[in-house]
C-alpha positions as CSV (number, residue, x, y, z in Angstrom):
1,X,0.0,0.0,0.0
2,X,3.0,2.3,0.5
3,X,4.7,1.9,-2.4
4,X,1.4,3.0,-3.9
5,X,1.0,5.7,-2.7
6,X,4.7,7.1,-3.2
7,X,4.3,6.3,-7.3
8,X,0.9,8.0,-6.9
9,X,2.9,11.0,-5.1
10,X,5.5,10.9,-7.8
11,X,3.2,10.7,-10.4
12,X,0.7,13.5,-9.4
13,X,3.4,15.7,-8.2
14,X,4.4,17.4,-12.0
15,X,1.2,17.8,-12.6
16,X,-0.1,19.4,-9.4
17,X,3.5,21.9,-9.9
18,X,2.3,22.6,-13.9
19,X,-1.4,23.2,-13.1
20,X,-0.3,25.8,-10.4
21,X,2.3,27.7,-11.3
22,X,4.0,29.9,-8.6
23,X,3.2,33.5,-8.7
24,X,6.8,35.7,-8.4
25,X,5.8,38.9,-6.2
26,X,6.8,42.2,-5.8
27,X,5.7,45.2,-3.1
28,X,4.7,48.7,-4.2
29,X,5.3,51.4,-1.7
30,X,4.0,55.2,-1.9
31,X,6.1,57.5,-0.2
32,X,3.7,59.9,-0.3
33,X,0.8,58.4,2.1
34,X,2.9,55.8,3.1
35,X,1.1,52.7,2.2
36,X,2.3,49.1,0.4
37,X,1.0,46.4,-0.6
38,X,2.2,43.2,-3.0
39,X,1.2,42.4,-6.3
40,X,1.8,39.7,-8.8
41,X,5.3,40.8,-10.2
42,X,3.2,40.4,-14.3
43,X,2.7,44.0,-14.3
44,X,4.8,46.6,-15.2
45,X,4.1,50.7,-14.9
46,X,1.7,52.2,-17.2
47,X,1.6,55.3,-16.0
48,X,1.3,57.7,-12.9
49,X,-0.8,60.4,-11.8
50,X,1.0,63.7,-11.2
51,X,-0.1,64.4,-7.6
52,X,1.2,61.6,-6.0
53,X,-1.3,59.5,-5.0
54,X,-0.2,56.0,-7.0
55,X,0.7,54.3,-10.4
56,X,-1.5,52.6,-13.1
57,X,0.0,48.8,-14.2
58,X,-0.8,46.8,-16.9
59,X,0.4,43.2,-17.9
60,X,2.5,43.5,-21.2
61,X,-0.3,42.2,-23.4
62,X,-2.8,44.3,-21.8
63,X,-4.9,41.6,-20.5
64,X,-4.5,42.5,-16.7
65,X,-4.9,46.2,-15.0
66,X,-3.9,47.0,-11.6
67,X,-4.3,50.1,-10.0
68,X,-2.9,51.5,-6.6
69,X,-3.8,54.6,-5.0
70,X,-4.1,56.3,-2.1
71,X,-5.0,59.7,-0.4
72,X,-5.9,61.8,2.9
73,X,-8.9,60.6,4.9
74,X,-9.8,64.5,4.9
75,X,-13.8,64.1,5.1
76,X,-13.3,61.2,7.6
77,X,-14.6,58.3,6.0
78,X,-14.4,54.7,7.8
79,X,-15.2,51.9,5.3
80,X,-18.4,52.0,5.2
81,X,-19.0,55.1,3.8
82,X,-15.9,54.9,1.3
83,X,-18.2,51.6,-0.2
84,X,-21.1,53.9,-0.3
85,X,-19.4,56.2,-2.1
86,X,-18.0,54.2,-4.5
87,X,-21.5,52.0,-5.1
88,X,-22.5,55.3,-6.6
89,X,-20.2,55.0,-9.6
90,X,-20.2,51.5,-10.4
91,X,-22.8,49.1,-11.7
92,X,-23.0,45.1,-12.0
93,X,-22.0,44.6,-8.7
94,X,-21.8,40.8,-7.5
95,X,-19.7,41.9,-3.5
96,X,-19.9,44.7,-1.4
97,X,-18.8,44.1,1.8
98,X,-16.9,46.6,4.5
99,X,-16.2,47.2,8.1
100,X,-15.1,50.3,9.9
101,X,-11.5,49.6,8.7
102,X,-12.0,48.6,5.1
103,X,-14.6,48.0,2.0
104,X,-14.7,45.0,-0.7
105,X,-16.5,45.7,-3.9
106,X,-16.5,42.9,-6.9
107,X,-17.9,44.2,-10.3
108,X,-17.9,43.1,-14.1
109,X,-17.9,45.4,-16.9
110,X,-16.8,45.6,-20.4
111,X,-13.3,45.7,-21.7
112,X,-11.8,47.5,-24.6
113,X,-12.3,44.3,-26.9
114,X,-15.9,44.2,-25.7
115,X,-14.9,41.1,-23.4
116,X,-16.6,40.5,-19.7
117,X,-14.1,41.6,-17.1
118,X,-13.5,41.2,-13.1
119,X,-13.1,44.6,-11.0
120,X,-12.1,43.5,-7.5
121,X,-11.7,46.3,-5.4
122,X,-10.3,46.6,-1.8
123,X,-9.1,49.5,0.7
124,X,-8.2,50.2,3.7
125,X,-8.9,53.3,5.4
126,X,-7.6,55.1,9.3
127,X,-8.2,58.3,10.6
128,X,-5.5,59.9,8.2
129,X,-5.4,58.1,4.8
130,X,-6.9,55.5,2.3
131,X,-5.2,53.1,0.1
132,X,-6.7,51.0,-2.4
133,X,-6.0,48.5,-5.2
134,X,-8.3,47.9,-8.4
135,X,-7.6,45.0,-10.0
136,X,-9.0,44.0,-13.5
137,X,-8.6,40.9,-15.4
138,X,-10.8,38.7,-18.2
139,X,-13.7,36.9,-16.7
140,X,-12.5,33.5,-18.0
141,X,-9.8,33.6,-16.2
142,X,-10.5,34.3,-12.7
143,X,-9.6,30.7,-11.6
144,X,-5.9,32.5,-12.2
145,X,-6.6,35.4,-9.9
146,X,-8.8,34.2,-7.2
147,X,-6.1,33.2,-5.4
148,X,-4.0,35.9,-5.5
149,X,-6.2,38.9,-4.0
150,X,-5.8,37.2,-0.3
151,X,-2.4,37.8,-0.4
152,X,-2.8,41.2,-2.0
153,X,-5.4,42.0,0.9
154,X,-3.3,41.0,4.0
155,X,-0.3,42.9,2.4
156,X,-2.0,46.2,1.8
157,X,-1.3,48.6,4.9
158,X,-1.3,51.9,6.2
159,X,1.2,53.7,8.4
160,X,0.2,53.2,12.4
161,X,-1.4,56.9,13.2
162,X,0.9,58.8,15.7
């Protein structure tokens, strides 16, 4: 019985490796409002607004669109009101979810080809600042990205208010 189970292991093992392939990772971090998080290391920059607040990515073939940015918490939001705020401008929406400390909103819409596209959105907000990441990616592939966002959630942080 053991011996079957080690050529089972040895068998399965290349395919289980192939049909997961390891992500390779890389962390963003704004000076500006302080805040990091991680991302798939498949984008590169695409642009960046001039005040500051982040940088647009896109994967080389344009497939994939991530977005970071943050701000000032000036009209003291928790996140709550951030996701009511943002429900206003968005529509197809399959997750909203928040707490006092951050919001979760999952959306589809169209691409440029016309194709159905994921919008997972997540922030986190304090007393002094936001940050956020919008991620975009084709609908038929969101077996590929899934598992990712955890990862990109538990890495995305605030500096600890003084």
């Amino acid at each position: 019985m053991r011996k079957i189970f080690v050529l089972c292991a040895l068998l399965l093992f290349p395919v289980l490796c192939a049909a997961a392939p390891a992500e390779r990772w890389t962390e963003y971090v704004n000076e500006r409002f302080g805040y990091s998080v991680e991302h798939p290391d498949i984008f590169e920059e695409a642009g960046k607004p001039e005040n500051g607040d982040g940088v647009w990515l896109s994967s080389k073939d344009g497939k994939y669109e991530l977005t970071l940015s943050g701000g000032w918490n000036v009209l003291g939001d928790d996140g709550e009101s951030r996701l009511k705020s943002r429900l206003e401008n968005v529509a197809h929406v399959s997750v909203q979810e928040s707490e006092k400390g951050w919001y979760r909103l999952v959306y589809g819409n169209s691409g440029k080809d016309g194709a159905e596209r994921v919008v997972y959105e997540y922030a986190v907000v304090n007393e002094e600042a936001w940050a956020s990441f919008i991620l975009s990616w084709p609908k038929d592939e969101d077996a590929r990205f899934r598992p990712l966002i955890a990862r990109m959630e538990k890495s995305l942080s605030l500096p600890k208010g003084e």
